[in-house]
N, C-alpha and C positions, 0 to 999 in steps of 0.2 A: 608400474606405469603401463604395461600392457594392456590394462584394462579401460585405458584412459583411450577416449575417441573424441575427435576434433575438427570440424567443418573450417573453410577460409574464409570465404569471405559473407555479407550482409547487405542485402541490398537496402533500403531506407526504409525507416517503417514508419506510417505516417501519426499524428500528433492531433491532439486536441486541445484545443482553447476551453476555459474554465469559464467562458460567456465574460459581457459587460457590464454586470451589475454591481456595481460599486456599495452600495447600501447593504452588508453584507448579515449574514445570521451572527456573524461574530462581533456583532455590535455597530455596525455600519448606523449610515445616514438615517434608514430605514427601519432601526432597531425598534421594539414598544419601549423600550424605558433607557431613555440617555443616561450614557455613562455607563451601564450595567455593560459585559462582556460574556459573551455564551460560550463557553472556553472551556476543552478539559487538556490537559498535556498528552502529547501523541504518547502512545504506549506505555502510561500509567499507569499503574496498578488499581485495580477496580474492585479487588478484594474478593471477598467469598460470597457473589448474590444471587439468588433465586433466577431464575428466566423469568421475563414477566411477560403474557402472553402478550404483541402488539395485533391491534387494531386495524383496520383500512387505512385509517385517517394517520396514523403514526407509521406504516409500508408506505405512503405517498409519501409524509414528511422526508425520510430516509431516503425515496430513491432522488428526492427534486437534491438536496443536501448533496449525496452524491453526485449529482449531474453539476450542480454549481453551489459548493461550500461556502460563495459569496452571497446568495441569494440572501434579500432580506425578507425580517421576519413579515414583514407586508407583503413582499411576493410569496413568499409560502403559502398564507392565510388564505388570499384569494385563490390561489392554485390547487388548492383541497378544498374548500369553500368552509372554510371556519374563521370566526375573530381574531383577530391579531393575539388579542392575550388569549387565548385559548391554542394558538398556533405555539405562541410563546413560553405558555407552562407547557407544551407536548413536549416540546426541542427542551428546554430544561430535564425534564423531567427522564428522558433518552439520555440525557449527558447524565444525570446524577445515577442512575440506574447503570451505566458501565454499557450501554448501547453504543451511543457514541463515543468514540476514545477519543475523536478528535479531529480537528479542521486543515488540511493539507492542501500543496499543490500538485495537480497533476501535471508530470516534467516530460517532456519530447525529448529524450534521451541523447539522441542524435544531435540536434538544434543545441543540447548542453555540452557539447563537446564528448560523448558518448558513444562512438559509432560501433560499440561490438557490444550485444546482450548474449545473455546465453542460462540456460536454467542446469546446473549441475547438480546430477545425484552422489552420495555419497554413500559406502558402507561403514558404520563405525564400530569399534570396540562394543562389545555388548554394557550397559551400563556408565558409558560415560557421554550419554547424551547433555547432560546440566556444563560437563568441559568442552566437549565439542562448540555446542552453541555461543560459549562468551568468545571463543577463539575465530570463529566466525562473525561474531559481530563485529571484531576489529580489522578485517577485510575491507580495504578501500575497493566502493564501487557496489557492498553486499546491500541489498533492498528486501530480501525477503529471505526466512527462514521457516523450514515447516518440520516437524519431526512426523514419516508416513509409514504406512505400513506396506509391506509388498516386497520387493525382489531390492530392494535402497533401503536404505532408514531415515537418508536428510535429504530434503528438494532446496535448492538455494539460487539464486536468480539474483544476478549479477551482471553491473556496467560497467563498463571499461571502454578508455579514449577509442583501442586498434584491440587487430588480435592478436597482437606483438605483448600487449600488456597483459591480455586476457591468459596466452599461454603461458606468461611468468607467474601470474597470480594461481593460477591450477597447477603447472609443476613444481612452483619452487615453493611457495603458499599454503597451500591447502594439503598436496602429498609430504609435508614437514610434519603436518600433526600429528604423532604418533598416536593418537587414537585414528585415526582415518585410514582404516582398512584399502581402498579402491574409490577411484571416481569414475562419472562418465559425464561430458560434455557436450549438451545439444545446445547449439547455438541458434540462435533467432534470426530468422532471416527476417520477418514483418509481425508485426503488433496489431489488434483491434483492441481499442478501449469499448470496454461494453459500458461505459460507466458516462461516455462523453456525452453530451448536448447534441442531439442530431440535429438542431438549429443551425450548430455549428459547420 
């Protein structure tokens, strides 16, 4: 636990709205073919595929998507200047290919009752990266897990209500897992979503 370092407090860190387009790519008012859903399960498995080089017109698709997941397939088209059904087989064609995994909300962590983030590194057991990670995924609050290279092995980024919760989930939590050599705890004091709507 020496190894363990830990900031107090967070001051707010601000939030992005997902815009108000209701007609959405996942099948909204807006969609080219009713009824159809443009849908893959977040972090599904995509199997064993090729990289397929993407285009101008499919890096435009991607970055409007990310900026608003609700955007419909008629505001796409016009917004890269292509047909609808041509906007429509792209965004498929991204899903079926393991490009997009999938259509999410972007959460203001704080406004969700989340006031402590904090990204921890971890040292682990040589080879028991495949245990570590499931024991980490059952961490209330965990949102992201990375296996890196460098002076760590695991980056993990993590919500919690206070830092009353934060330091139970690292001390009692995470230093329980007998593969978990050492942690270290940097705490987030503020956020920029590079991903949000500058509209917004």
């Amino acid at each position: 636990m020496a190894d363990e370092q830990m900031a107090v407090d967070r001051s707010e860190a601000p939030g992005g709205d997902s815009g108000d387009d209701t007609g959405g790519a996942l099948g909204g008012a807006g969609s080219e073919v009713p009824g159809e859903v443009l849908s893959a399960p977040i972090g599904a498995p995509t199997g064993v595929l090729p990289a397929r080089p993407l285009d101008a017109i499919d890096r435009d698709i991607l970055r409007l998507l990310q900026t608003d997941g609700r955007a419909s397939v008629r505001s796409v088209a016009e917004r890269v200047h292509v047909s609808r059904a041509n906007a429509y087989a792209r965004i498929n064609r991204l899903i079926d290919d393991g490009v997009i995994r999938g259509f999410s909300a972007r959460v203001n962590h704080e406004r969700a009752g989340h006031g402590a983030s904090a990204y921890i590194t971890l040292k682990i057991v040589q080879n028991s990266w495949r245990t570590v990670r499931e024991q980490l995924r059952a961490l209330p609050g965990a949102t992201h897990i990375a296996l890196v290279s460098g002076d760590f092995d695991v980056l993990l980024l993590v919500h919690t209500p206070d830092n009353r919760t934060l330091r139970e989930l690292v001390l009692t939590r995470l230093q329980a897992i007998p593969e978990v050599l050492s942690t270290r705890t940097l705490l987030v004091f503020e956020e920029t979503d590079l991903n949000a709507d500058p509209r917004g």
